[in-house]
C-alpha positions, 0 to 999 in steps of 0.5 A: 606149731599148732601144724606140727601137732596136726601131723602129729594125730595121723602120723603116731595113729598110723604108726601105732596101727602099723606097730600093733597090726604088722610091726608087732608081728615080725619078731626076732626070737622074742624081741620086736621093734618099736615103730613109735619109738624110732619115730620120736627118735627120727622126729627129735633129730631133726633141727628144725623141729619145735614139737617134739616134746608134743609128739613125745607125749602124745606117742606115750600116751598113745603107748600106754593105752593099748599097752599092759604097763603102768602110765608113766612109763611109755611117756617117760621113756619116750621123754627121755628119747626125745630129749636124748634126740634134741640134745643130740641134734645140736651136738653131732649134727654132723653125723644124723645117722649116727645120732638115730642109731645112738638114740635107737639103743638108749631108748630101746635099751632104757624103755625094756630094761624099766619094762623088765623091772616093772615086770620082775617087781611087781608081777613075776620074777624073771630071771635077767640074762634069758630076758636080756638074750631073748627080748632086749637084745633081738629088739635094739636090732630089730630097731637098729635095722629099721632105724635107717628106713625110718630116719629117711621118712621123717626126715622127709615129712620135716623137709615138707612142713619145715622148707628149707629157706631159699639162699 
């Protein structure tokens, strides 16, 4: 566990870099992907994988310090998605890619429909279909295109601290 967690520091670091600097950058009318995200997805998919829930609170931490939202919500969101992941890793275990798309739209769609309202609450009101078309709609595909890329670097970072045991 605690080698998990280790990884953990410069994987969401990294990621979170790349998020801020490159990923953040690339937008698709007003959407953008969110790289943390899709790897807590990736990253709860995996079977062998004991410290997602870790992860999960570390990239919502993480989120929540560079962003202008309020604390809870990065960390529940990303919660969610690594709950949603775990669940599913047990349930449709036949189908991974299946699983990280699932859990690529729910958690975009639950993390930028808790922003829209925290946003339309408390600081502006804003009107829900040209926010729906414009952000969240563009961001869940952005995050369904790097969903697969992503899928495939986590799953071979947990084939390397988790080696299959030899039959």
């Amino acid at each position: 566990m605690r080698r998990e967690i280790l990884v953990a520091i410069p994987v969401l670091g990294l990621a979170l870099i790349l998020q801020t600097s490159i990923i953040g950058r690339i937008s698709l009318l007003n959407g953008q992907a969110d790289l943390l995200l899709l790897i807590l997805a990736a990253w709860s998919l995996q079977d062998r994988v004991h410290s997602a829930w870790a992860w999960g609170i570390a990239a919502g931490l993480l989120a929540w310090f560079i962003s202008g939202l309020p604390w809870f919500i990065y960390p529940v969101c990303y919660l969610i998605v690594v709950g949603l992941g775990r669940l599913l890793a047990h349930r449709v275990w036949q189908a991974p890619l299946l699983a990280m798309f699932t859990v690529t739209f729910i958690g975009t769609l639950e993390l930028l429909m808790l922003t829209y309202a925290e946003r339309s609450i408390f600081e502006v009101s804003l009107a829900f279909t040209p926010s729906f078309v414009r952000i969240i709609l563009p961001s869940i595909l952005l995050n369904m295109l790097l969903a697969i890329p992503v899928h495939a670097l986590i799953r071979g970072l947990a084939n390397r601290l988790y080696p299959a045991e030899a039959i």
